[in-house]
Structure formats: C-alpha cells, structure tokens
TILOBA-7002 format. One record per residue: residue number from 1; x negated, y negated, z negated of N, C-alpha, C, O, CB in turn. Coordinates in nm, 4 decimals, padded with zeros to 6 digits. Glycine has a CB too. Example, Ala and Ser with C-alpha at 12.3 -4.5 7.8 and 13.67 -1.06 7.14 Angstrom:
residues 2
(1 (-01.3190 00.5690 -00.7800) (-01.2300 00.4500 -00.7800) (-01.3200 00.3300 -00.7800) (-01.4236 00.3319 -00.8465) (-01.1308 00.4473 -00.9046))
(2 (-01.2850 00.2250 -00.7080) (-01.3670 00.1060 -00.7140) (-01.2900 -00.0030 -00.7870) (-01.3409 -00.1138 -00.8039) (-01.4084 00.0598 -00.5725))
//
This chain:
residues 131
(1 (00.6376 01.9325 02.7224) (00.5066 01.9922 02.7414) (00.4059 01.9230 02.6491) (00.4062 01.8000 02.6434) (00.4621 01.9820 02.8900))
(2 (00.3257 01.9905 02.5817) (00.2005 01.9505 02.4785) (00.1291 01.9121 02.5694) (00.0978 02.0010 02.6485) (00.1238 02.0578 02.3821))
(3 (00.0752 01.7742 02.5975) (-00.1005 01.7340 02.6455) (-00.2007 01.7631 02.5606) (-00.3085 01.8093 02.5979) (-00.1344 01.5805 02.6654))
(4 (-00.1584 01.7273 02.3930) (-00.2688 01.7363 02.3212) (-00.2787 01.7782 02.1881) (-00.2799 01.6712 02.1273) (-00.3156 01.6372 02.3260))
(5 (-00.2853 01.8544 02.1177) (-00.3194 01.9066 02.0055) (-00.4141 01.8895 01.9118) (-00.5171 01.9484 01.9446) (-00.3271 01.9887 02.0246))
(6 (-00.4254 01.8129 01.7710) (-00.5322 01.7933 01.7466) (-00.5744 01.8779 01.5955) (-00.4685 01.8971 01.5356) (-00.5408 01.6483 01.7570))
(7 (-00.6615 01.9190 01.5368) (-00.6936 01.9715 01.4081) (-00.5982 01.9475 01.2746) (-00.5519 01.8357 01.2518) (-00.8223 01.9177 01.3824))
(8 (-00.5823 02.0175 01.2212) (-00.4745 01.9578 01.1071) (-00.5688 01.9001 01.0001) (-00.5322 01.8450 00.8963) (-00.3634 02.0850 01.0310))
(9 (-00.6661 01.9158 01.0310) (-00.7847 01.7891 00.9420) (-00.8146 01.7170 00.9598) (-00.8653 01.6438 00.8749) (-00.8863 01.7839 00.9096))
(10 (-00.8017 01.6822 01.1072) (-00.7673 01.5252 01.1418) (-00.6991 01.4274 01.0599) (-00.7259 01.3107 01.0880) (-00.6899 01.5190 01.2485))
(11 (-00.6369 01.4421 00.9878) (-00.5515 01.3686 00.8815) (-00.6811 01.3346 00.7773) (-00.7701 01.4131 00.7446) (-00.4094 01.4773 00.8051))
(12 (-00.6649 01.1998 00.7372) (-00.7461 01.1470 00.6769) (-00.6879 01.0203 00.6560) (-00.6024 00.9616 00.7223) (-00.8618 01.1553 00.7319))
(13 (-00.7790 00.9699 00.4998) (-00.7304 00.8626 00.4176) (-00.8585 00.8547 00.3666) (-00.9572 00.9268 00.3811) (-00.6053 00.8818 00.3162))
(14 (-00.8284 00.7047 00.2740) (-00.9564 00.6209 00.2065) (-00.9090 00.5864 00.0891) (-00.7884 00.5663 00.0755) (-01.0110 00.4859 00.2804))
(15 (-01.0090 00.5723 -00.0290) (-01.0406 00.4989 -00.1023) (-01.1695 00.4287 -00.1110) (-01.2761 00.4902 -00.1092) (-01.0151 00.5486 -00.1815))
(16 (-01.1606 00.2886 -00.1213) (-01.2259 00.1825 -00.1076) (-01.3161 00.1829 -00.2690) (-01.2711 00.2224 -00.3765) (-01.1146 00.0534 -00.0685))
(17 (-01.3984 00.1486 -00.2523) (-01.4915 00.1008 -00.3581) (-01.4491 -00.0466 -00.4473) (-01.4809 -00.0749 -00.5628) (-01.6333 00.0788 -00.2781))
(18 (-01.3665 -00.1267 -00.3493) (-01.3334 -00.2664 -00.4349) (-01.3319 -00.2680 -00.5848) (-01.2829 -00.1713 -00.6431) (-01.1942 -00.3167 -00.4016))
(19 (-01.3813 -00.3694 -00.6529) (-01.4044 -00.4044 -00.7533) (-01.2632 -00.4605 -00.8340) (-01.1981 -00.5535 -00.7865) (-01.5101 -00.4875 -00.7303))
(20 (-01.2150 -00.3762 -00.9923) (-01.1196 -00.4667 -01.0236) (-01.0944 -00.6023 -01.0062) (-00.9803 -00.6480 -00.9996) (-01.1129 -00.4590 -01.1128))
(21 (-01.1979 -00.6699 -00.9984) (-01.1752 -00.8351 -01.0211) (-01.1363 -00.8652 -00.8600) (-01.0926 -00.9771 -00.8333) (-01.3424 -00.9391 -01.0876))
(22 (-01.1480 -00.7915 -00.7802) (-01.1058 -00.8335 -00.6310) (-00.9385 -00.8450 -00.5898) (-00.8578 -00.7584 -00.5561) (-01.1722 -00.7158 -00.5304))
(23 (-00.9257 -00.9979 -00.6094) (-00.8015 -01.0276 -00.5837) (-00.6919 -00.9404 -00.5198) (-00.7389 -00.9186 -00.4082) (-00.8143 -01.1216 -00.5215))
(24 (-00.5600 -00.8712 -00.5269) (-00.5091 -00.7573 -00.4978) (-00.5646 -00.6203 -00.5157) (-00.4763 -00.5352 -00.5058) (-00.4851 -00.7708 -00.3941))
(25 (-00.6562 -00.5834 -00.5335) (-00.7103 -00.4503 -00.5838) (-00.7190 -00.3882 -00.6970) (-00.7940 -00.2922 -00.7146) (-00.8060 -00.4415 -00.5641))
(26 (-00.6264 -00.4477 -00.8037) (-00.6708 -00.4089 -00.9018) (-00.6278 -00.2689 -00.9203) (-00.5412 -00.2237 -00.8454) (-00.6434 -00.4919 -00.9935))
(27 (-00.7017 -00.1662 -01.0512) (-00.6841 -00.0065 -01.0410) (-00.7069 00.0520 -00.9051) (-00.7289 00.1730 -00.8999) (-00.5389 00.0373 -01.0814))
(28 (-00.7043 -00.0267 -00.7800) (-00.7201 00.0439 -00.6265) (-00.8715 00.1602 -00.6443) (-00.8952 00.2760 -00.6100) (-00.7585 -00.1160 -00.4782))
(29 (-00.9331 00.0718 -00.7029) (-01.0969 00.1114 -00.6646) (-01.1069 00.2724 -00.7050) (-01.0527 00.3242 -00.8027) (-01.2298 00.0059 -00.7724))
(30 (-01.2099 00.3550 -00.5815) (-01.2110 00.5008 -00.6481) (-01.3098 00.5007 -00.7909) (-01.3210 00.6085 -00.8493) (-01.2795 00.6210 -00.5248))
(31 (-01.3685 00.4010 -00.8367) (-01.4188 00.3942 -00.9205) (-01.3131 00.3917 -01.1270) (-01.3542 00.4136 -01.2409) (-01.4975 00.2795 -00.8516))
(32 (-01.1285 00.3404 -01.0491) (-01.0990 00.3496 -01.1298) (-00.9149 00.4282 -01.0729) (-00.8329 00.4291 -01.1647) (-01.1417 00.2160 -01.2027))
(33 (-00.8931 00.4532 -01.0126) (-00.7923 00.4887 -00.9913) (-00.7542 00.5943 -01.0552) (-00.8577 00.6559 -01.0806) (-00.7819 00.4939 -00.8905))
(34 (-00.6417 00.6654 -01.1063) (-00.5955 00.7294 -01.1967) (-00.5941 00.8404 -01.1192) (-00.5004 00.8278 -01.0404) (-00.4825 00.6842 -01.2607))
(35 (-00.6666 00.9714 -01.0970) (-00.7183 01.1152 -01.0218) (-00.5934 01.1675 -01.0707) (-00.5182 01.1930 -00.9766) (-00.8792 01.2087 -01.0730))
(36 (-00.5408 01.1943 -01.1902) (-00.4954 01.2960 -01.2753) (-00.3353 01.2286 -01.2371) (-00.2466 01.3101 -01.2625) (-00.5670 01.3006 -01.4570))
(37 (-00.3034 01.1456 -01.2022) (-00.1568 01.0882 -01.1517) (-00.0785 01.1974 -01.0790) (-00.0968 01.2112 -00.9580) (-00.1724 00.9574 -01.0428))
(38 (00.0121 01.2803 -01.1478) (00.0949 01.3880 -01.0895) (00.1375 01.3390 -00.9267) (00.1243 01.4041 -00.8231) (00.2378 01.4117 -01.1948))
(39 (00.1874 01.2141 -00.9438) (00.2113 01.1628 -00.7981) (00.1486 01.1470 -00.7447) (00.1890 01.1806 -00.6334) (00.2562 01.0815 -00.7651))
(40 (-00.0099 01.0870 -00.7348) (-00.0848 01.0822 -00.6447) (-00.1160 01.2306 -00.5999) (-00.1179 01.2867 -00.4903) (-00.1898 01.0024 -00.6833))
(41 (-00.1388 01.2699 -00.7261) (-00.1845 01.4410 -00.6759) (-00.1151 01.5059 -00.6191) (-00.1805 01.6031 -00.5815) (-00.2103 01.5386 -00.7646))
(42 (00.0390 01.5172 -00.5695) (00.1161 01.5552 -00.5189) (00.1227 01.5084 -00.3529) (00.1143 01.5891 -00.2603) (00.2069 01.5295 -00.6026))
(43 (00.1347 01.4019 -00.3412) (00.1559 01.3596 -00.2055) (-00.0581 01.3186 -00.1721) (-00.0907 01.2542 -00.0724) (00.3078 01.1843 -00.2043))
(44 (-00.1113 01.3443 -00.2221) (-00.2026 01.4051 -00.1736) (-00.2384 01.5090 -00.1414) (-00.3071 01.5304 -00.0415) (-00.2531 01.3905 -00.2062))
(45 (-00.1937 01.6024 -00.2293) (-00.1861 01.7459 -00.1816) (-00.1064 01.7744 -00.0424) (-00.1374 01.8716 00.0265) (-00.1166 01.8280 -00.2951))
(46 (00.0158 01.6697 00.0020) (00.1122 01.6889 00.1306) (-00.0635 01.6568 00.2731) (-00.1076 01.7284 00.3630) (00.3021 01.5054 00.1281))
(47 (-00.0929 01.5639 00.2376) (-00.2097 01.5696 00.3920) (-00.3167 01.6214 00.3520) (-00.4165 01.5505 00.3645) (-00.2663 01.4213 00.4697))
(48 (-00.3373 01.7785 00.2826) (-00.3957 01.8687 00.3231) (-00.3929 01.9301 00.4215) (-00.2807 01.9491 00.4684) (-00.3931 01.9208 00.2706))
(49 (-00.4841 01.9743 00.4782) (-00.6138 02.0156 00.4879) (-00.7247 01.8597 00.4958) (-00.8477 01.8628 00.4982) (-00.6168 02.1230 00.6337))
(50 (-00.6552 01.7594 00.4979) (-00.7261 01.5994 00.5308) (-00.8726 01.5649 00.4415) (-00.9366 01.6226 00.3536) (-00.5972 01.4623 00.4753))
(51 (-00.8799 01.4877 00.4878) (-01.0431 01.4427 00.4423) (-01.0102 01.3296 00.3932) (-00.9476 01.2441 00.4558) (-01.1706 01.4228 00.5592))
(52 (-01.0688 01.3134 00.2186) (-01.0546 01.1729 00.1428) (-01.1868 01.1258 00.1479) (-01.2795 01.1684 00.0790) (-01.0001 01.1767 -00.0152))
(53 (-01.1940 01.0128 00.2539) (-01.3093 00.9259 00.2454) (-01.3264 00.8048 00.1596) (-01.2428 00.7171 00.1374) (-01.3282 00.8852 00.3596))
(54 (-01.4809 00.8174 00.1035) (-01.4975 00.7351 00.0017) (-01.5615 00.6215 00.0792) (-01.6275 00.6813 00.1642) (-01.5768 00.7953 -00.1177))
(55 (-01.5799 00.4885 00.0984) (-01.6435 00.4402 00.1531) (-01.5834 00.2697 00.1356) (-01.4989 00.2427 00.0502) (-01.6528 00.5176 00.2738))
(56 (-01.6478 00.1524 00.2400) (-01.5921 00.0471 00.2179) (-01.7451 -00.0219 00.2283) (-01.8591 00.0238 00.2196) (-01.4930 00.0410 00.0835))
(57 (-01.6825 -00.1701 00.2541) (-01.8125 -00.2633 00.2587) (-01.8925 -00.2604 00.1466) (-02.0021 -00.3164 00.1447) (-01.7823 -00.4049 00.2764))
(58 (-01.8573 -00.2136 00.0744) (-01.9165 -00.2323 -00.1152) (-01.9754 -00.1194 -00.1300) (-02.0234 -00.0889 -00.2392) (-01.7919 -00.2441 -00.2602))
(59 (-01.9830 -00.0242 -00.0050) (-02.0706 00.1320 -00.0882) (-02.2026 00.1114 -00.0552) (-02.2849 00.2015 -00.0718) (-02.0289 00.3128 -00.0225))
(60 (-02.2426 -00.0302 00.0038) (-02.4297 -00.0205 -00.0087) (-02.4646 -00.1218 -00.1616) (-02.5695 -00.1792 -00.1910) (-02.5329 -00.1245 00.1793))
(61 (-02.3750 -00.1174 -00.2144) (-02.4001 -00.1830 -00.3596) (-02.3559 -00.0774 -00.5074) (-02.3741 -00.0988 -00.6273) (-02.2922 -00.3364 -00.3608))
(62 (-02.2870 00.0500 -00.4292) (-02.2997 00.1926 -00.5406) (-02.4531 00.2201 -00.5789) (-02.5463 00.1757 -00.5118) (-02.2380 00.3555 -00.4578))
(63 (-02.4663 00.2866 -00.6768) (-02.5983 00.3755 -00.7252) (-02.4885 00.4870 -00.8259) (-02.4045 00.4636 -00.9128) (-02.7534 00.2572 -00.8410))
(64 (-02.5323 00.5950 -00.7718) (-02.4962 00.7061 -00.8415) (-02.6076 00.7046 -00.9378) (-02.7287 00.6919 -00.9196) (-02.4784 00.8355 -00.7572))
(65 (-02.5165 00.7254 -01.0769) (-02.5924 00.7548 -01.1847) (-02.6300 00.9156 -01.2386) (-02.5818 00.9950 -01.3194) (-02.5235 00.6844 -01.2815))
(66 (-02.7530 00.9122 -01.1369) (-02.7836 01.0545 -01.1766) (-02.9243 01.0749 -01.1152) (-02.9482 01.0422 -00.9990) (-02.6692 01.1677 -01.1194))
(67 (-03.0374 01.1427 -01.2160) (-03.1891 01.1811 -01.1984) (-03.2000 01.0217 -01.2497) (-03.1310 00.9496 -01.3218) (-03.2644 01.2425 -01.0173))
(68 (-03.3526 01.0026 -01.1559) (-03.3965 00.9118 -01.2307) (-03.3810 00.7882 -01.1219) (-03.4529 00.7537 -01.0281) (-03.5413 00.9482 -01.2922))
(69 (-03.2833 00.7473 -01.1630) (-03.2165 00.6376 -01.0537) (-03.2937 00.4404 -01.0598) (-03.2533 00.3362 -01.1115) (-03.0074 00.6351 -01.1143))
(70 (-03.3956 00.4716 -00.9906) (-03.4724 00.3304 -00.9788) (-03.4065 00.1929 -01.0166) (-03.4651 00.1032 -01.0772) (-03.5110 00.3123 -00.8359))
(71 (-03.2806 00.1888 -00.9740) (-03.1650 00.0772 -00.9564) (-03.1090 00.0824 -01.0877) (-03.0898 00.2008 -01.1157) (-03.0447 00.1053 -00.8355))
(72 (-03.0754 00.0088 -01.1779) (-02.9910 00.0318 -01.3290) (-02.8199 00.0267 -01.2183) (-02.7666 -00.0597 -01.1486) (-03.0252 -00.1574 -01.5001))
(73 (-02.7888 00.1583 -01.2533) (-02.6187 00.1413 -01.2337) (-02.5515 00.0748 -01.3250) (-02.5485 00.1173 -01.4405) (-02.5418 00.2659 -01.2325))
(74 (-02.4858 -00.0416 -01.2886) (-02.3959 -00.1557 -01.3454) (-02.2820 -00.1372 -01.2724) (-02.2608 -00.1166 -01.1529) (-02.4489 -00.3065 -01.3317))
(75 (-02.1820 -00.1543 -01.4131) (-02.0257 -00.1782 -01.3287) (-02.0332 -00.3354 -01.3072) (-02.0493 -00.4238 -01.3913) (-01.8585 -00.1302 -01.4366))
(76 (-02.0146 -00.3451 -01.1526) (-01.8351 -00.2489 -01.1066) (-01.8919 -00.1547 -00.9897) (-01.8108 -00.0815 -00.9330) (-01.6620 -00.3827 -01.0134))
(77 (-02.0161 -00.1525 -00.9533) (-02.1094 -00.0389 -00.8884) (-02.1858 00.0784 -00.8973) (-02.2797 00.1304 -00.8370) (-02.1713 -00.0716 -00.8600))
(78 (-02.0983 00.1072 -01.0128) (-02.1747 00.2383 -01.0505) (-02.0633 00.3671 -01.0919) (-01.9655 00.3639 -01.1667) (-02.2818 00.2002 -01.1921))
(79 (-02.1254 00.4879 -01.0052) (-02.0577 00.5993 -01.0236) (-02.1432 00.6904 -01.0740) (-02.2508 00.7307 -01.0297) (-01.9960 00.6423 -00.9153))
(80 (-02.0703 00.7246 -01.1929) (-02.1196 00.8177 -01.3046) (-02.0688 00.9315 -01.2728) (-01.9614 00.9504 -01.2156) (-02.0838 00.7850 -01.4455))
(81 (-02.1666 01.0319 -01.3196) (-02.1120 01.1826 -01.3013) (-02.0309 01.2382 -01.3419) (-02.0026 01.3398 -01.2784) (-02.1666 01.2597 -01.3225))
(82 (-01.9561 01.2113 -01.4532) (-01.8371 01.2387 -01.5374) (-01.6833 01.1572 -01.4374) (-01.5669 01.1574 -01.4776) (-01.8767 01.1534 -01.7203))
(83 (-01.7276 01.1035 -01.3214) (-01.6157 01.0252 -01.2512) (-01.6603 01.1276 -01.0991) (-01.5796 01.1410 -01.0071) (-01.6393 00.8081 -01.2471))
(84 (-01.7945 01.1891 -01.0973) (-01.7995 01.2247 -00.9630) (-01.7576 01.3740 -00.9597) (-01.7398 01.4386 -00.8565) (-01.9413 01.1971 -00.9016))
(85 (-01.7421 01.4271 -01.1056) (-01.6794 01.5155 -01.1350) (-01.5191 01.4895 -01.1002) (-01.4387 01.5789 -01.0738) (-01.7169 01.5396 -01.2625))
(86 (-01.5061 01.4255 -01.1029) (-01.3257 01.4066 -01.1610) (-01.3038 01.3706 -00.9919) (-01.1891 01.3612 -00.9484) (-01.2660 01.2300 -01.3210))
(87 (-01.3827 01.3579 -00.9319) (-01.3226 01.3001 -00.7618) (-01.3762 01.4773 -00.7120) (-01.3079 01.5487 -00.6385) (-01.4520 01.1009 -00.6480))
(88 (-01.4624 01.5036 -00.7511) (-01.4394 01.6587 -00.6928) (-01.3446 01.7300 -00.6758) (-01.2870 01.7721 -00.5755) (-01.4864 01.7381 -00.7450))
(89 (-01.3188 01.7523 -00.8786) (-01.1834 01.8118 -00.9495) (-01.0587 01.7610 -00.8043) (-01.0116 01.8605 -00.7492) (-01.1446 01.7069 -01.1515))
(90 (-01.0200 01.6550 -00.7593) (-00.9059 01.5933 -00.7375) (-00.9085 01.6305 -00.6152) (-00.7975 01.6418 -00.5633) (-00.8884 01.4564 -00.7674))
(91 (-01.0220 01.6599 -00.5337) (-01.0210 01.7259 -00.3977) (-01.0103 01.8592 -00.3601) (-00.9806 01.9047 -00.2497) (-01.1174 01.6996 -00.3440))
(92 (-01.0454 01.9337 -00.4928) (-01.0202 02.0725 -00.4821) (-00.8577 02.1360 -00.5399) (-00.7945 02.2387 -00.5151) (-01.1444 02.1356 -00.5670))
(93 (-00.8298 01.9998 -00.6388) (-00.7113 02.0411 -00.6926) (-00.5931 02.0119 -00.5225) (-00.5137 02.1008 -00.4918) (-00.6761 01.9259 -00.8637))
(94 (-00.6004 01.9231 -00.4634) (-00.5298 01.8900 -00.3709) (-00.5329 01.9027 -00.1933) (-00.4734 01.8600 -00.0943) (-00.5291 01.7895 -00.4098))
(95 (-00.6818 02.0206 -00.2439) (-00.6909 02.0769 -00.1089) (-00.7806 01.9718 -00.0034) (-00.8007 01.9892 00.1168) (-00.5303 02.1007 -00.0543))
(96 (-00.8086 01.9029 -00.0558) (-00.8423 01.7648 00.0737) (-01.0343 01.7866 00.0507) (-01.0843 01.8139 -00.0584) (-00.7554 01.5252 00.0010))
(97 (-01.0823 01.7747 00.1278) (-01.2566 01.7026 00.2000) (-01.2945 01.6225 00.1385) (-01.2224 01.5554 00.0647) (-01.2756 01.6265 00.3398))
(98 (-01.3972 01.6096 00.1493) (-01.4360 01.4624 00.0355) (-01.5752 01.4566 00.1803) (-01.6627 01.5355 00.2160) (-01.5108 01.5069 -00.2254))
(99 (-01.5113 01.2627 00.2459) (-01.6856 01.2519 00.2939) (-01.6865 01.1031 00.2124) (-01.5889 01.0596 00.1512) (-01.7374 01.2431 00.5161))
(100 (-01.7968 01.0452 00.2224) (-01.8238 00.9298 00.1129) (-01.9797 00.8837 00.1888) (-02.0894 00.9378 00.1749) (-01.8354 01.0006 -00.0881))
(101 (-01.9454 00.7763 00.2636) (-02.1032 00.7237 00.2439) (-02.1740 00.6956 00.1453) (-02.1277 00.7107 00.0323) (-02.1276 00.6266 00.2902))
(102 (-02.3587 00.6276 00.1738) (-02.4657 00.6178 00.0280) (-02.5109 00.5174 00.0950) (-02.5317 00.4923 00.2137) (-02.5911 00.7466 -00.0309))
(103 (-02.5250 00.4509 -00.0303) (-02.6176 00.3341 -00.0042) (-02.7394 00.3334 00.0741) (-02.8428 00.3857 00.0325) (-02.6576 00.2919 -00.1141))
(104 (-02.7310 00.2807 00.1764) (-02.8163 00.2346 00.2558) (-02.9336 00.0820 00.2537) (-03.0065 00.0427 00.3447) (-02.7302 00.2355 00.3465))
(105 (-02.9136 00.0227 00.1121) (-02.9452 -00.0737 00.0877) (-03.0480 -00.0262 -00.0206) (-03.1338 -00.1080 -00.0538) (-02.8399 -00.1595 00.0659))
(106 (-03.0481 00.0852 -00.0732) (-03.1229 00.1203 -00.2129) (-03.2177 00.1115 -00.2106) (-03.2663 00.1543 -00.1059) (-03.1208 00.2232 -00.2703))
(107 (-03.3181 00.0548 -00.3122) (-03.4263 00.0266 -00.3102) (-03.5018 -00.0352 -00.1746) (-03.6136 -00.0001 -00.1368) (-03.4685 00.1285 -00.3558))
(108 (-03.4126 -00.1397 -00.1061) (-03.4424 -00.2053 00.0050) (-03.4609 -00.3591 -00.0161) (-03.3740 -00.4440 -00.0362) (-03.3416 -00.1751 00.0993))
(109 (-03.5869 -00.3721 -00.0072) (-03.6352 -00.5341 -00.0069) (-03.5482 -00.6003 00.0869) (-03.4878 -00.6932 00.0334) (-03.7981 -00.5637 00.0432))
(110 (-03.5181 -00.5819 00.2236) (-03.5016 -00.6493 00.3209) (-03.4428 -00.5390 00.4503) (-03.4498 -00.4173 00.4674) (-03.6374 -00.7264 00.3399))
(111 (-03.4011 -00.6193 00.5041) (-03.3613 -00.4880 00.6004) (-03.4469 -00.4650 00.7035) (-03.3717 -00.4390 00.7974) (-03.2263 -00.4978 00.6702))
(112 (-03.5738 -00.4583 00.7477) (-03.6286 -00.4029 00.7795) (-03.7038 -00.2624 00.6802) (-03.7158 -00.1448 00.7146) (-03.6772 -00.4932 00.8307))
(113 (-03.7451 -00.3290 00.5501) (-03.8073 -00.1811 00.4865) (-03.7272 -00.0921 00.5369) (-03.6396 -00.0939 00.6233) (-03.8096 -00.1567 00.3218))
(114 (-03.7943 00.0242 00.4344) (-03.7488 00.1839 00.5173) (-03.6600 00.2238 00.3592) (-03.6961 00.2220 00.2415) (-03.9374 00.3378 00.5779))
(115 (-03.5354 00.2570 00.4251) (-03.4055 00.3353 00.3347) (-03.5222 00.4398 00.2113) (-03.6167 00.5088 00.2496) (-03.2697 00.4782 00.4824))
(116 (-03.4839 00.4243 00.0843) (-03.5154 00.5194 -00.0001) (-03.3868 00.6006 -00.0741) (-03.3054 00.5601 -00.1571) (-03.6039 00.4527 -00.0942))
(117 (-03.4060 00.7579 00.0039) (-03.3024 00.8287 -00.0052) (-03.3373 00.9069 -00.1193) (-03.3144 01.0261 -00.0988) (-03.2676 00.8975 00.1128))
(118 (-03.3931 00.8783 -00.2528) (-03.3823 00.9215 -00.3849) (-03.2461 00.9244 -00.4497) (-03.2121 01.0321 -00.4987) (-03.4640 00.8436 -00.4591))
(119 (-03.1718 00.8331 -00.4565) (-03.0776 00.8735 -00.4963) (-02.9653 00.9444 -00.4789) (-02.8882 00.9990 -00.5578) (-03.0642 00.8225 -00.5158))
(120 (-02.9696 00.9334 -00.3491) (-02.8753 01.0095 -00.2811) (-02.9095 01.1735 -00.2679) (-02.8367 01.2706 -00.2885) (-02.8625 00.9432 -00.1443))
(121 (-03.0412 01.1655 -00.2279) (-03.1287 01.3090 -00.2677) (-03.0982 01.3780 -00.4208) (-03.0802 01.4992 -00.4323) (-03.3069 01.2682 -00.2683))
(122 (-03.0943 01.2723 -00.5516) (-03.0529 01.3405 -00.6469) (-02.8792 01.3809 -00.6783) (-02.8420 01.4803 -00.7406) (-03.1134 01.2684 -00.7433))
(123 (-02.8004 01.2880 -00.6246) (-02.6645 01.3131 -00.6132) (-02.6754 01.4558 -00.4769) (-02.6221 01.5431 -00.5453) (-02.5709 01.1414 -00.5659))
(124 (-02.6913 01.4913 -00.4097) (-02.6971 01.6367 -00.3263) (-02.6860 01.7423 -00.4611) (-02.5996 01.8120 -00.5142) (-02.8719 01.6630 -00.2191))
(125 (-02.8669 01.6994 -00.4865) (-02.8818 01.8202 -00.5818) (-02.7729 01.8477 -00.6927) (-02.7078 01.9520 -00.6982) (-03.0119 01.8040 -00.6550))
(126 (-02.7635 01.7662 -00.7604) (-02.6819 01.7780 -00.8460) (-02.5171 01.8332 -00.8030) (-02.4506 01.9099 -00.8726) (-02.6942 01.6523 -00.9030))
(127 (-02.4833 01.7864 -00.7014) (-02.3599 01.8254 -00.6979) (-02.3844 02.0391 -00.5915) (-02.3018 02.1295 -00.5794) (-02.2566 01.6550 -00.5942))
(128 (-02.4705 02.0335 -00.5636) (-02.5210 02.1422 -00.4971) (-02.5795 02.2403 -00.6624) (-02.6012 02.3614 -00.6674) (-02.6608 02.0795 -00.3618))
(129 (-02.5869 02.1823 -00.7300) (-02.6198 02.2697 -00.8520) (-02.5444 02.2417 -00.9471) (-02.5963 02.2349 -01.0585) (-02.7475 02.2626 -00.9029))
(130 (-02.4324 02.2224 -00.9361) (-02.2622 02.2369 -01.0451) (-02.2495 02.3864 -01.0304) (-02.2574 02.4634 -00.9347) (-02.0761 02.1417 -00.9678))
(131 (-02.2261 02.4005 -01.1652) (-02.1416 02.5722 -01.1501) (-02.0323 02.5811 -01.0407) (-01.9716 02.6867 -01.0224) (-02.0440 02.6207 -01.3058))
//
C-alpha cells in the first residue's frame, strides 16, 4: 500500500558557488564547471523534471555582472552573463529548474542596513528580457 507520493520535482541537486582555490573543489564551482559535458548533461537530464539549485555559503559574496552593478564583480565572485546564459542553456537543454539565491549582503554596510536589491532587480530584468 502507498502512504505517500511525492512530485517528480521533488528531485533536486546543487551546485555550490566554491571558489577554485577551495581545497577539494576544484572545477566543482557553478562558476566553472563544464555545462556542455555530454555526461553531465546526460545524467542530468535522468533527474528531470528536478530543480538545479544554485546556492552555498559564498552566494552573499556573488554580484551578477549586469546593468549598472555598484559592487565591481571580481573573480572568483562574479557571474557574468555569457555564464548565466550557459546555466540557462544547460537547464533547458536537460529539462531541470533553475532556483539560485542573491546576495543578500549587496551593498550592505553592516547587517543591520537595509538589503539593496539593484542587482538582483537588474539580473530579473535581464533574464525576463532574453529572446
């Protein structure tokens, strides 16, 4: 007898933000991992309908490079649009979700100031206005 049944999108996986220089991570990071890898793309394509989350202790130190981004994006924290393209490409090619937290630290003196959601506001638009 079934008790419980759950969504077939329930299936979900991560890529971490880690920085090459982070001891064991190297190539891990979604900042450099190889999208276009027949094998990854394959057995990613197997936990479709799943959701590839972008995220990790290191995503309040991302700045998407795109509009007029207050923060200078520096690697090993910076995602360029020509890479946020290519993590789209890899979610549509393989069927999978894309959720990804935003920096919550941006343009934050201290953690009391108040979150400035400019950049993240210009990464929406932009990806909301791709052909």
């Amino acid at each position: 007898k079934v008790v419980f049944t759950t969504s077939p999108s329930f299936v979900s996986f991560n890529f971490d933000w880690w920085p090459n220089s982070s001891p064991g991570w190297t190539n891990s990071s979604v900042l450099v991992i190889d999208l276009k890898n027949p094998l990854l793309v394959y057995l990613t394509s197997q936990l479709s309908p799943g959701h590839l989350r972008i995220g990790g202790s290191d995503e309040d130190r991302i700045v998407f490079d795109v509009g007029d981004s207050h923060e200078p994006c520096e690697d090993p924290f910076c995602m360029t649009m020509d890479r946020w393209e290519e993590l789209i490409d890899f979610t549509q090619k393989t069927g999978t979700k894309l959720a990804f937290g935003i920096n919550a630290k941006y343009e934050r003196e201290n953690k009391t100031s108040h979150f400035d959601p400019s950049n993240a506001e210009a990464l929406m638009k932009y990806t909301a206005d791709r052909k």
